[in-house]
GUVO-508274 format. One line per field, with one value per atom (N, C-alpha, C): residue number from 1; residue in one letter; atom name; x, y, z. Coordinates in steps of 0.2 Angstrom, whole numbers, plus 5000, padded with zeros to 4 digits. Atoms other than C-alpha are relative to their C-alpha. Example, Ala and Ser with C-alpha at 12.3 -4.5 7.8 and 13.67 -1.06 7.14 Angstrom:
<pts>
resi <- c(1  1  1  2  2  2);
resn <- c(a  a  a  s  s  s);
name <- c(N  CA  C  N  CA  C);
x <- c(5004  5062  5004  4996  5068  4996);
y <- c(4994  4978  5006  4994  4995  5005);
z <- c(5000  5039  5000  4999  5036  5003);
</pts>
This chain:
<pts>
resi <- c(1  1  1  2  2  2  3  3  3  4  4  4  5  5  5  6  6  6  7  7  7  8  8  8  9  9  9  10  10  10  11  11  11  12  12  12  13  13  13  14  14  14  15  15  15  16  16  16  17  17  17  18  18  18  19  19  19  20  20  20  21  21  21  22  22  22  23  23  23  24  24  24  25  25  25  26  26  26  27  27  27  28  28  28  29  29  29  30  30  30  31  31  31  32  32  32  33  33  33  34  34  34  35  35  35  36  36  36  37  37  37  38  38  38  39  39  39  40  40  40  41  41  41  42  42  42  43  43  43  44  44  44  45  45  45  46  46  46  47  47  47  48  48  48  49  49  49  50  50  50  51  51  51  52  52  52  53  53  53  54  54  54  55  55  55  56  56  56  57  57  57  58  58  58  59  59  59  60  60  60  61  61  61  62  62  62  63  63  63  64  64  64  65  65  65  66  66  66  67  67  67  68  68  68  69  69  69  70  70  70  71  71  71  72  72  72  73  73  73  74  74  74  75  75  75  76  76  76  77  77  77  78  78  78  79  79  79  80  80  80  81  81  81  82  82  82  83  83  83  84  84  84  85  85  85  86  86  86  87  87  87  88  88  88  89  89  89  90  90  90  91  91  91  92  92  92  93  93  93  94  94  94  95  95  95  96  96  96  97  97  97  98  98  98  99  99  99  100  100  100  101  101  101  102  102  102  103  103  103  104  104  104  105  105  105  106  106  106  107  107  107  108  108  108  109  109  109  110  110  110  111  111  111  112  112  112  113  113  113  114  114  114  115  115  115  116  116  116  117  117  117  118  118  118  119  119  119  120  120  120  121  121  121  122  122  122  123  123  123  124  124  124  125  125  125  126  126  126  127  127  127  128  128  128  129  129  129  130  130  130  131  131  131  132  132  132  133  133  133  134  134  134  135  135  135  136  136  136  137  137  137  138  138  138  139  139  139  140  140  140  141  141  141  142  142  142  143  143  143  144  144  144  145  145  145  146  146  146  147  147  147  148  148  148  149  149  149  150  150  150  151  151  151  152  152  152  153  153  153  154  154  154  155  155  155  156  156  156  157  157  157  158  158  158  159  159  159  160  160  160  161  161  161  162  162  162  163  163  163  164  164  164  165  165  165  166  166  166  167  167  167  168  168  168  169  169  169  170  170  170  171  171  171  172  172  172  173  173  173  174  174  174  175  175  175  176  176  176  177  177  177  178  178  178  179  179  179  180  180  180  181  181  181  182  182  182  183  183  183  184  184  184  185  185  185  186  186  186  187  187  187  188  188  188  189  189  189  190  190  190  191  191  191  192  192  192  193  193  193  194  194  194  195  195  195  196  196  196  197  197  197  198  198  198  199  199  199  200  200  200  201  201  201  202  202  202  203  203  203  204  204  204  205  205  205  206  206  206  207  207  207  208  208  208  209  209  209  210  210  210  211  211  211  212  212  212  213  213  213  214  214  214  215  215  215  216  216  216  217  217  217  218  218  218  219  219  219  220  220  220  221  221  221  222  222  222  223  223  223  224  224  224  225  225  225  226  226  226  227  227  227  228  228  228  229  229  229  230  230  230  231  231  231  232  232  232  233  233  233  234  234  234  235  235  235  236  236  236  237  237  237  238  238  238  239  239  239  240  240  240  241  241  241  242  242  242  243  243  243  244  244  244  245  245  245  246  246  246  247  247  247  248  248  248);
resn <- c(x  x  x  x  x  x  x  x  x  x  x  x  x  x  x  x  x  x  x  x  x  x  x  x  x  x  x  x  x  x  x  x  x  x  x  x  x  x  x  x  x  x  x  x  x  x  x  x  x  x  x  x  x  x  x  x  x  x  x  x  x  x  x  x  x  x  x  x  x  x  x  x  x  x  x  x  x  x  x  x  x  x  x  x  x  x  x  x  x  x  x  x  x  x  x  x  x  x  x  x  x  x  x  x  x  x  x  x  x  x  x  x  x  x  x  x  x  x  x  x  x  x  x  x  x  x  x  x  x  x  x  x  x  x  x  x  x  x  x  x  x  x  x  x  x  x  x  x  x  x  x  x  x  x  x  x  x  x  x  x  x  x  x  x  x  x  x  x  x  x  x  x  x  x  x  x  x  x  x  x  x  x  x  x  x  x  x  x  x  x  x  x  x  x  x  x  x  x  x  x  x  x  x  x  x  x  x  x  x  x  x  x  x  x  x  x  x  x  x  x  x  x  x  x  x  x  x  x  x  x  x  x  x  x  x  x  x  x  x  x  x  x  x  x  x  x  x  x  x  x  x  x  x  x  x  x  x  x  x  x  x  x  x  x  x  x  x  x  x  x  x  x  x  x  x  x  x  x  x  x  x  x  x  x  x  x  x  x  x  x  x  x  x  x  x  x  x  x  x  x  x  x  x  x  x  x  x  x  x  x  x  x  x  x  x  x  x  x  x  x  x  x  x  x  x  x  x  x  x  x  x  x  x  x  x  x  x  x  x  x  x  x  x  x  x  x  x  x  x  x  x  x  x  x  x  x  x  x  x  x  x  x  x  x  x  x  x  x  x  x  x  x  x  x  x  x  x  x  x  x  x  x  x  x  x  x  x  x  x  x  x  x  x  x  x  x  x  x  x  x  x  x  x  x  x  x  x  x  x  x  x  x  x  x  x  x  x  x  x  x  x  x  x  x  x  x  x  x  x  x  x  x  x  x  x  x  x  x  x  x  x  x  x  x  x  x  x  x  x  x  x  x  x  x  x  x  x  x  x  x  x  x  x  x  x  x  x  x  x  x  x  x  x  x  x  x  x  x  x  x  x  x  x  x  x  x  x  x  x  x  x  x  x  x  x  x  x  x  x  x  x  x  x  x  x  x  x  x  x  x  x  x  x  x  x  x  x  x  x  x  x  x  x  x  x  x  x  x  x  x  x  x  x  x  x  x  x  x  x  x  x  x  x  x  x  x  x  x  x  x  x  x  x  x  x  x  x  x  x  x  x  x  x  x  x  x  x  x  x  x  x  x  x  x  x  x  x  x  x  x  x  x  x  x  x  x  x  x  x  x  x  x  x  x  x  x  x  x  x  x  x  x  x  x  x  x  x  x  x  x  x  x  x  x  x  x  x  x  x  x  x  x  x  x  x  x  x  x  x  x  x  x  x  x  x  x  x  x  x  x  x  x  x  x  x  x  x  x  x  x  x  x  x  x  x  x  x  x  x  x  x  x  x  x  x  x  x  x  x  x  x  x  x  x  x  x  x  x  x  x  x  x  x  x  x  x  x  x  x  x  x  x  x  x  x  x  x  x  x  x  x  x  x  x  x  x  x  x  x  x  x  x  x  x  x  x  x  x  x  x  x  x  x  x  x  x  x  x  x  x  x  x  x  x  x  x  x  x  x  x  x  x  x  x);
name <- c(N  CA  C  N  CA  C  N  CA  C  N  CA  C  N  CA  C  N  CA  C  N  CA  C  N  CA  C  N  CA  C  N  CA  C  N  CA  C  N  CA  C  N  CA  C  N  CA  C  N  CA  C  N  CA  C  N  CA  C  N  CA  C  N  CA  C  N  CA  C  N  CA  C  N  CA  C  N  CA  C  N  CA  C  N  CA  C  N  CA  C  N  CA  C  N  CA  C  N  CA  C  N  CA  C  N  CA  C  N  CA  C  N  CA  C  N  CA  C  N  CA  C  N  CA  C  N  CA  C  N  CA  C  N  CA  C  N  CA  C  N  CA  C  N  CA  C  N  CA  C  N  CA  C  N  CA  C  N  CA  C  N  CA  C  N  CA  C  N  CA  C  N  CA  C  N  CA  C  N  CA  C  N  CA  C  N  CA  C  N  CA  C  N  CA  C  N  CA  C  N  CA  C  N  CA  C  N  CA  C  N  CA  C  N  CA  C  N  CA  C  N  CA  C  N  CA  C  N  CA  C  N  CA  C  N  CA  C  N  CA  C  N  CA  C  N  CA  C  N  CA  C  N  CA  C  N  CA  C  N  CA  C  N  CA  C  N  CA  C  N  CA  C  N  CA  C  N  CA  C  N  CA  C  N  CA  C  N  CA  C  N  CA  C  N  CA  C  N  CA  C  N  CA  C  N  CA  C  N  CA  C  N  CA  C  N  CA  C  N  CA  C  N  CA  C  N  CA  C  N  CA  C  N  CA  C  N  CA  C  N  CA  C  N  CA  C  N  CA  C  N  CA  C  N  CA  C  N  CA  C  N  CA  C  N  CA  C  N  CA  C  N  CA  C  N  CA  C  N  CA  C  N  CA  C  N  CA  C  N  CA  C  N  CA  C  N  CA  C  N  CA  C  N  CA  C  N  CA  C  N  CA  C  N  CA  C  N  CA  C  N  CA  C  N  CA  C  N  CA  C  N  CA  C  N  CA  C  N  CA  C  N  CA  C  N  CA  C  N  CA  C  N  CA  C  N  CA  C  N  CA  C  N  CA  C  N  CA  C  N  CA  C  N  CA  C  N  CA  C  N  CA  C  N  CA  C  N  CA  C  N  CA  C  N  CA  C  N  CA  C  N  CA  C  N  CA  C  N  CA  C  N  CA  C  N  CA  C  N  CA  C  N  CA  C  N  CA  C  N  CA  C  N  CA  C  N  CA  C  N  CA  C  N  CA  C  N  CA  C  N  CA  C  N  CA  C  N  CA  C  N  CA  C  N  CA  C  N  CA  C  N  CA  C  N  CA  C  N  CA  C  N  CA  C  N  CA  C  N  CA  C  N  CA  C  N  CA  C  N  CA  C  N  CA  C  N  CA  C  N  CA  C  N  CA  C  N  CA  C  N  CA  C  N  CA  C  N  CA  C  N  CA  C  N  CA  C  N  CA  C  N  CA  C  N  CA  C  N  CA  C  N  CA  C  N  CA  C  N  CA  C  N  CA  C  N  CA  C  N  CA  C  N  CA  C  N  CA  C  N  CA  C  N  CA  C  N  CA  C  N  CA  C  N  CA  C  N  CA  C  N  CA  C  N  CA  C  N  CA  C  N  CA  C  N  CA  C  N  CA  C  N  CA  C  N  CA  C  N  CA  C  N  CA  C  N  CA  C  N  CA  C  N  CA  C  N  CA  C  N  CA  C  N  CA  C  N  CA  C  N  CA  C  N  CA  C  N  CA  C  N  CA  C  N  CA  C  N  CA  C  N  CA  C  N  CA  C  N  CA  C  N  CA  C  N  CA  C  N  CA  C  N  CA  C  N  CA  C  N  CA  C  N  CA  C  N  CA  C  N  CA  C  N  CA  C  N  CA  C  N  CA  C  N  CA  C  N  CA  C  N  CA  C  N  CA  C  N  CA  C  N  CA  C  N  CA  C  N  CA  C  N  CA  C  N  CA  C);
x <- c(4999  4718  5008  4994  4734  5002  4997  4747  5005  4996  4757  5001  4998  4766  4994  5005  4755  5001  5002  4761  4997  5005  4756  4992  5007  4740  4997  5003  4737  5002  4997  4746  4997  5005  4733  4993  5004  4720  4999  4999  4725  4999  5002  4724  4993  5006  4706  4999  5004  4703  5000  5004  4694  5002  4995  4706  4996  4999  4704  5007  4993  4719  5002  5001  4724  5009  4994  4739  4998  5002  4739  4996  5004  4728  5004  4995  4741  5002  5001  4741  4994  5006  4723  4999  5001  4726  5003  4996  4737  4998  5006  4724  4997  5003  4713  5001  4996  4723  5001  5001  4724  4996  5007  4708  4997  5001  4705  5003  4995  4719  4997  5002  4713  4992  5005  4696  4999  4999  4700  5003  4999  4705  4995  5004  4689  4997  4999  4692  4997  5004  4683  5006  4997  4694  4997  5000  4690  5005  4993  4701  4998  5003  4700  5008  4993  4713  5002  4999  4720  5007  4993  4734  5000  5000  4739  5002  4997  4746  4994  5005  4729  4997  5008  4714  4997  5005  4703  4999  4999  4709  5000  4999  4714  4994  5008  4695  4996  5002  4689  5001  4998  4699  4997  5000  4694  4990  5007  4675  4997  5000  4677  4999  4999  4682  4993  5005  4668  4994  5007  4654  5000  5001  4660  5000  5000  4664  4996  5003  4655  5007  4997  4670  5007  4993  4688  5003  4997  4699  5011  4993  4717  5002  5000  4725  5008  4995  4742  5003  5000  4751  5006  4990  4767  4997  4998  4766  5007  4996  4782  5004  4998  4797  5006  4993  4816  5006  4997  4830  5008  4990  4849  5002  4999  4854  5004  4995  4871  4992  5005  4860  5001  5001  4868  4997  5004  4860  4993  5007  4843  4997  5007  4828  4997  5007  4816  4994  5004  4807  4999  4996  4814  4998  5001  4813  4993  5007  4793  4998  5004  4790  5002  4997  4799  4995  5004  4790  4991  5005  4773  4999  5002  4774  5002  4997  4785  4994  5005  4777  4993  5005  4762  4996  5004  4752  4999  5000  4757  4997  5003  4750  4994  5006  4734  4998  5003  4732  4998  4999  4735  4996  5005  4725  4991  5007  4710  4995  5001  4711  4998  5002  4709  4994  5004  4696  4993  5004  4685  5000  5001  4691  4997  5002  4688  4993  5005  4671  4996  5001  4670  4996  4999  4673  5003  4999  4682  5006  4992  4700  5003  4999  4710  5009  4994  4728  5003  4997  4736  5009  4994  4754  5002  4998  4766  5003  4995  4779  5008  4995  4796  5007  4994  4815  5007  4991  4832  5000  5000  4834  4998  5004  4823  5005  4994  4838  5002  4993  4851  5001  4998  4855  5006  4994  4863  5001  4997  4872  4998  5003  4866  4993  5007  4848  4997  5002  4847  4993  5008  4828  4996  5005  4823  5003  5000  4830  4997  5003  4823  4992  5009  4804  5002  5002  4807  5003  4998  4813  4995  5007  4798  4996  5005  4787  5001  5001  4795  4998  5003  4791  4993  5004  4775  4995  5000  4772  4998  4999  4777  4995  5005  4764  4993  5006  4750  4998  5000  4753  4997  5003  4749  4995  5005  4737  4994  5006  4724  5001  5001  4729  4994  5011  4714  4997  5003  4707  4997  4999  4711  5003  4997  4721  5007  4991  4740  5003  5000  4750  5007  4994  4766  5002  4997  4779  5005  4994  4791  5005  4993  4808  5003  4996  4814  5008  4993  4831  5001  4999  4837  4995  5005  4823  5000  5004  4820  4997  5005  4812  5002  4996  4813  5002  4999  4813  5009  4992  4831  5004  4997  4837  5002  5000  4835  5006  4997  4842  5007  4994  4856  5004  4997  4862  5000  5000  4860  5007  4995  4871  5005  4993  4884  5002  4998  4886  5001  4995  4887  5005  4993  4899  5005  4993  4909  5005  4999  4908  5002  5000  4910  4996  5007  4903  5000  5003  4901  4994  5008  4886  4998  5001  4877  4998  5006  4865  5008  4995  4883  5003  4996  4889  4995  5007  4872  5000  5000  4873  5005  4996  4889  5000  4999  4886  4992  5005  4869  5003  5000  4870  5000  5002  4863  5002  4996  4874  4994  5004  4860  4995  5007  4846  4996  5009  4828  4995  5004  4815  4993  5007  4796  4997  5000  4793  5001  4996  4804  4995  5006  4790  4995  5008  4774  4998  5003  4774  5002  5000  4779  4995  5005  4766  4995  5008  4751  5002  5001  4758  4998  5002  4756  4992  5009  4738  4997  5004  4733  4998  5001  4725  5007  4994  4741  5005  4994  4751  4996  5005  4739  5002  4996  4752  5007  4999  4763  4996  5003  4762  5005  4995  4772  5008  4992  4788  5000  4995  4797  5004  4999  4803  5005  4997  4820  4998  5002  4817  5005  4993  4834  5007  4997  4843  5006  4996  4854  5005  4993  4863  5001  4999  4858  4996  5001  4857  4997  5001  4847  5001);
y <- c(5007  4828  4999  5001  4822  4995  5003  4810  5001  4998  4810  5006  4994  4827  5005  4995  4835  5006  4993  4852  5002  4996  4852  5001  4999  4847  5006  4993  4860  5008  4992  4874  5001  4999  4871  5000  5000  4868  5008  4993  4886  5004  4994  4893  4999  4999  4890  4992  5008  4869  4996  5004  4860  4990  5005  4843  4992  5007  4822  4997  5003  4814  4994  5007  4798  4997  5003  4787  4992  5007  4768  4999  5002  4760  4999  4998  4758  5006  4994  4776  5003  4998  4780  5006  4995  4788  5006  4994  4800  5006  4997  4804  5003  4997  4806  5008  4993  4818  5004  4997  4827  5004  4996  4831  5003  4995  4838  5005  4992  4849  5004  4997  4854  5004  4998  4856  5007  4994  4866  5006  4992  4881  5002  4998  4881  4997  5003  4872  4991  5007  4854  4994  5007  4837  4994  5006  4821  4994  5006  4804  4995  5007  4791  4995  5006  4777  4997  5003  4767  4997  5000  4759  5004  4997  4773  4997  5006  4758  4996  5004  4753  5004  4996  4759  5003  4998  4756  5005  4997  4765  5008  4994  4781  5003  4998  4780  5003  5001  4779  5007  4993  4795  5006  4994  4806  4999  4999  4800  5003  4996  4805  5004  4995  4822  5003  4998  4823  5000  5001  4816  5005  4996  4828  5006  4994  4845  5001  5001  4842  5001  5001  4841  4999  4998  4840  5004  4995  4854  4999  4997  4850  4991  5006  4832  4999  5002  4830  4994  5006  4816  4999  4998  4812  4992  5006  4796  4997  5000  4789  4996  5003  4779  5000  4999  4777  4996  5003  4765  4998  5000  4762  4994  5006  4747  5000  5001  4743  4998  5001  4742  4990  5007  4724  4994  5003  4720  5001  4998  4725  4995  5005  4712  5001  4996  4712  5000  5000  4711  5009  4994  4726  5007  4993  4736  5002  5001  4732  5006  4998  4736  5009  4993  4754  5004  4997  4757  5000  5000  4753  5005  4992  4768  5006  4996  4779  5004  5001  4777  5000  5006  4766  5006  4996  4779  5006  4994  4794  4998  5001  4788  5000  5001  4782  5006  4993  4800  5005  4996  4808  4998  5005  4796  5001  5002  4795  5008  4991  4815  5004  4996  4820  5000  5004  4808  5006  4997  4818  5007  4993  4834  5002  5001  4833  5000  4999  4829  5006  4996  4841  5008  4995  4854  5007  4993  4869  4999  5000  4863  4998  5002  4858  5001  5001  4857  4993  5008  4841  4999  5001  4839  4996  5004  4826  5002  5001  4823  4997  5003  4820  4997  5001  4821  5005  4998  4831  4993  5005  4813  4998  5002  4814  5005  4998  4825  5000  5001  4819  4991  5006  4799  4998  4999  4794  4994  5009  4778  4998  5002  4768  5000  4999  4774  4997  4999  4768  4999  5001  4762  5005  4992  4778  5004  4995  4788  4999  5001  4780  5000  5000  4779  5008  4993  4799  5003  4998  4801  4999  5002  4792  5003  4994  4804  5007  4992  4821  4998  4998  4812  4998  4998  4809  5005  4994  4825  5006  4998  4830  4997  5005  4819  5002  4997  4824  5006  4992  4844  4998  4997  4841  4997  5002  4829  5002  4996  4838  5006  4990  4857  5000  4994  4859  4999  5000  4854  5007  4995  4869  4999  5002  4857  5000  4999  4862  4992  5007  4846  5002  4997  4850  4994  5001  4841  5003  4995  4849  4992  5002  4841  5000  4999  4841  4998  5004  4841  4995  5003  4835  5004  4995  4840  4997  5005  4834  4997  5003  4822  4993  5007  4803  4997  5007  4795  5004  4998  4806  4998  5003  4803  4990  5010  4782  5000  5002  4786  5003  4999  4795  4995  5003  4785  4992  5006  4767  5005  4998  4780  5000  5000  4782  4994  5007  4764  4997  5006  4759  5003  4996  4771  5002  5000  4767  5006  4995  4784  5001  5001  4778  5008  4993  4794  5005  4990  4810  4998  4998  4817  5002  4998  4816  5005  4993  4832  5005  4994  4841  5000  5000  4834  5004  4999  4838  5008  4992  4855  5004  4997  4859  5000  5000  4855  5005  4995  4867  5009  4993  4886  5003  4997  4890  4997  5003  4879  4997  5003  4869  4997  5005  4855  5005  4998  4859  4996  5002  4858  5000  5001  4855  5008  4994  4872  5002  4997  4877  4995  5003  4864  5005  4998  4869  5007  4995  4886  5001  5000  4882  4994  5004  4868  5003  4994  4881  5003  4996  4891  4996  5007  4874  5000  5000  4874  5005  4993  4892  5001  4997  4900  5003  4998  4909  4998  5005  4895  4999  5002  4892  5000  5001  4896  4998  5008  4883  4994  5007  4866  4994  5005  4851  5000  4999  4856  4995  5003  4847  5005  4993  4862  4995  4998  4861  5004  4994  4865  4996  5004  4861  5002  4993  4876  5000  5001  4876  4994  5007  4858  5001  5001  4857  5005  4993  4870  4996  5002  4866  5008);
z <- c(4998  5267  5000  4999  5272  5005  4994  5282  5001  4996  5294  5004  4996  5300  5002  4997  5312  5001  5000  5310  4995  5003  5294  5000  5000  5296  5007  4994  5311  4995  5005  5297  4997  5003  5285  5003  4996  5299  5001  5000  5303  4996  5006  5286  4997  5002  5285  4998  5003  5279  5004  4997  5286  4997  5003  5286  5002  4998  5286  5002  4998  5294  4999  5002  5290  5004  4996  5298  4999  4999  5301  5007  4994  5312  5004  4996  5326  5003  4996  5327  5002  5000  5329  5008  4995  5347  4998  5000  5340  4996  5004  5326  5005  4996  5339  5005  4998  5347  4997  5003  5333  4997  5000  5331  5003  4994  5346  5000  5000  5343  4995  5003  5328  5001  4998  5333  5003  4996  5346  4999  5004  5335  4998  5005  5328  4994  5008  5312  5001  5000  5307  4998  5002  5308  5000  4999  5306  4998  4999  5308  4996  5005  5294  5000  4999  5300  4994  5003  5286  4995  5000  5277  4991  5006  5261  4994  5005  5251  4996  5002  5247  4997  5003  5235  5004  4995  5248  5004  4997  5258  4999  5003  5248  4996  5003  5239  5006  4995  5256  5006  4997  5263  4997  5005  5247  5001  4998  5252  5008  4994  5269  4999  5002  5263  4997  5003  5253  5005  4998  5264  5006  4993  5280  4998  5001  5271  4991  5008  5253  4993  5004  5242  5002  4996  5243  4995  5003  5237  4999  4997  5244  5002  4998  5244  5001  4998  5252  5001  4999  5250  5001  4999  5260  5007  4997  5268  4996  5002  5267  5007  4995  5274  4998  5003  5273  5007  4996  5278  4995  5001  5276  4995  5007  5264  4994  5008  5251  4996  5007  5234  5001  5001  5232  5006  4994  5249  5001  5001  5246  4994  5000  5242  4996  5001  5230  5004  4995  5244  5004  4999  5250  4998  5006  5235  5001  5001  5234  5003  4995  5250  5000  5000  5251  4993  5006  5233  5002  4999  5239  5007  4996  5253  4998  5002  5245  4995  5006  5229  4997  5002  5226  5005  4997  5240  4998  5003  5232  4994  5008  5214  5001  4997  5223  5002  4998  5230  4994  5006  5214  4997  5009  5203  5002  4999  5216  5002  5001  5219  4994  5007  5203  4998  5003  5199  5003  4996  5213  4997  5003  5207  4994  5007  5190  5000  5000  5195  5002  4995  5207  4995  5004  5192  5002  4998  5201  5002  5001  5200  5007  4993  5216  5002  5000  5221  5005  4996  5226  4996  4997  5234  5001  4999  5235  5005  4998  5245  4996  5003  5238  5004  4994  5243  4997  5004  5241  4995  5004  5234  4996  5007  5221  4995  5005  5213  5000  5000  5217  5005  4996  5221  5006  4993  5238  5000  4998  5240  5009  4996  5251  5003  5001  5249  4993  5007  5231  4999  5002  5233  5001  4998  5243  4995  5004  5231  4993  5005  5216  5000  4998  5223  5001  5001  5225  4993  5006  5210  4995  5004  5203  4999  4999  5212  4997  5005  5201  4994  5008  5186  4999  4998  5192  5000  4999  5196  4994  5005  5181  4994  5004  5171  5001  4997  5183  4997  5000  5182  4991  5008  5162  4998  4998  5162  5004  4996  5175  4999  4999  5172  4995  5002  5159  5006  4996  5174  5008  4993  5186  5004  4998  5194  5002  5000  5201  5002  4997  5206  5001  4999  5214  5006  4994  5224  5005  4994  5240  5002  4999  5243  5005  4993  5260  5000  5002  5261  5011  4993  5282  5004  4998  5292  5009  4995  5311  5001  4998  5316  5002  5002  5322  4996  5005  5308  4999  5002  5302  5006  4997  5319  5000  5001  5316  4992  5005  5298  5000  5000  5304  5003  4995  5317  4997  5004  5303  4995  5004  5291  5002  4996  5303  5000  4998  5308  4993  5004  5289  4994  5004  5283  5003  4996  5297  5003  4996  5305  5007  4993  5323  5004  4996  5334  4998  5004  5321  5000  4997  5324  4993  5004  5308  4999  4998  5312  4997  4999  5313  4991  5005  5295  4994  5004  5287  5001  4998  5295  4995  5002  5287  4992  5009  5269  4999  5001  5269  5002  5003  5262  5010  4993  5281  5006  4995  5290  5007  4993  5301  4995  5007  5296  5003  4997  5296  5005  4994  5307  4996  5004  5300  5000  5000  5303  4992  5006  5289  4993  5007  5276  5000  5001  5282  4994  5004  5276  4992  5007  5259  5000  5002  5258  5000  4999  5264  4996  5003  5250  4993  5005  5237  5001  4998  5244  4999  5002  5241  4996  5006  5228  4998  5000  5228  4993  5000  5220  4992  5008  5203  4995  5005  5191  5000  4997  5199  4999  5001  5192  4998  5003  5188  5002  4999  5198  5007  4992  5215  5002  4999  5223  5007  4995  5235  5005  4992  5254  5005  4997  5261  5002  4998  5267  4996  5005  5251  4999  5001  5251  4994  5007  5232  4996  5003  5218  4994  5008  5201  4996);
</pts>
């Protein structure tokens, strides 16, 4: 189970799971499309539109799960959103909302994953989404980094709470990865830190070990290793994947 990034869900589609996809209702044709994609390898999808911020909706995906393949094993949680904003120009309105996708969706996956696993009795693994910025705070992100900083101590809360259960709970850390949404975040950074035309892509490139951002490529195959049997004495960590910007 999982949102958003369709390559991971076509990576663990590939690795043998049989996925539910979820996104907002507004994207429903792209679900749709997704399914067919994945289908078309073989492997079983189905699309449960909804918004992640709710119970409803996150009870409702972990039933799905259950009612189409008889349990869930693997609950993926990375819905998520990010935008530019001085702290002292930031809303409690503002804050809320960033906290309730960042956040509030990830604890509902966690909390309603378990519940099923635990029943289940045969252990599970459920993954967050975090952020480089959940170790280390960036000005003019201060709410996005604090909702991913939430999610490691989360994480960390989870992994001891459910390990009697057989239950691993790991978050992954993206550092700058492709995608639109970084292109919107870069080009809102540039504008308020009065970069005029540097090409963020180029600045981000230059402070990583590997000199260039990442592509979604560069996650999946550490999140299929989060999901494997493999991974089992792994638990309670937020693991950097961000071609060495930041060293712990």
């Amino acid at each position: 189970m999982m949102n958003h990034s369709p390559r991971l869900r076509t990576r663990l589609a590939a690795d043998g799971c049989n996925v539910v996809v979820n996104d907002l209702p507004a994207s429903q044709a792209s679900l749709d499309a997704l399914v067919t994609e994945i289908m078309s390898t073989g492997r079983n999808a189905v699309s449960y539109p909804g918004d992640a911020t709710t119970e409803e909706t996150v009870n409702g995906l972990v039933q799905k799960c259950v009612s189409s393949y008889g349990s869930l094993d693997i609950m993926v949680c990375n819905a998520g959103n990010c935008w530019v904003k001085p702290m002292l120009d930031c809303t409690l309105e503002d804050m809320q909302s960033l906290f309730d996708t960042n956040f509030r969706s990830v604890w509902l996956g966690y909390q309603c994953a378990a519940r099923q696993m635990i029943k289940q009795g045969k252990g599970g693994r459920i993954i967050g989404a975090a952020s480089a910025a959940a170790k280390k705070g960036y000005p003019l992100m201060s709410v996005y980094s604090a909702s991913k900083f939430a999610i490691r101590g989360l994480t960390q809360a989870a992994a001891q709470e459910f390990g009697a259960y057989g239950i691993t709970v790991n978050a992954y850390c993206p550092g700058m990865i492709v995608t639109p949404l970084l292109e919107e975040l870069g080009k809102s950074l540039a504008g308020a830190a009065g970069l005029g035309d540097v090409d963020p892509a180029s600045v981000w490139a230059s402070l990583a070990a590997v000199k260039r951002i990442g592509d979604t490529k560069d996650l999946v195959g550490f999140v299929s290793y989060l999901a494997s049997e493999e991974s089992g004495f792994l638990t309670g960590q937020s693991v950097l994947v961000d071609g060495g910007t930041l060293f712990e």
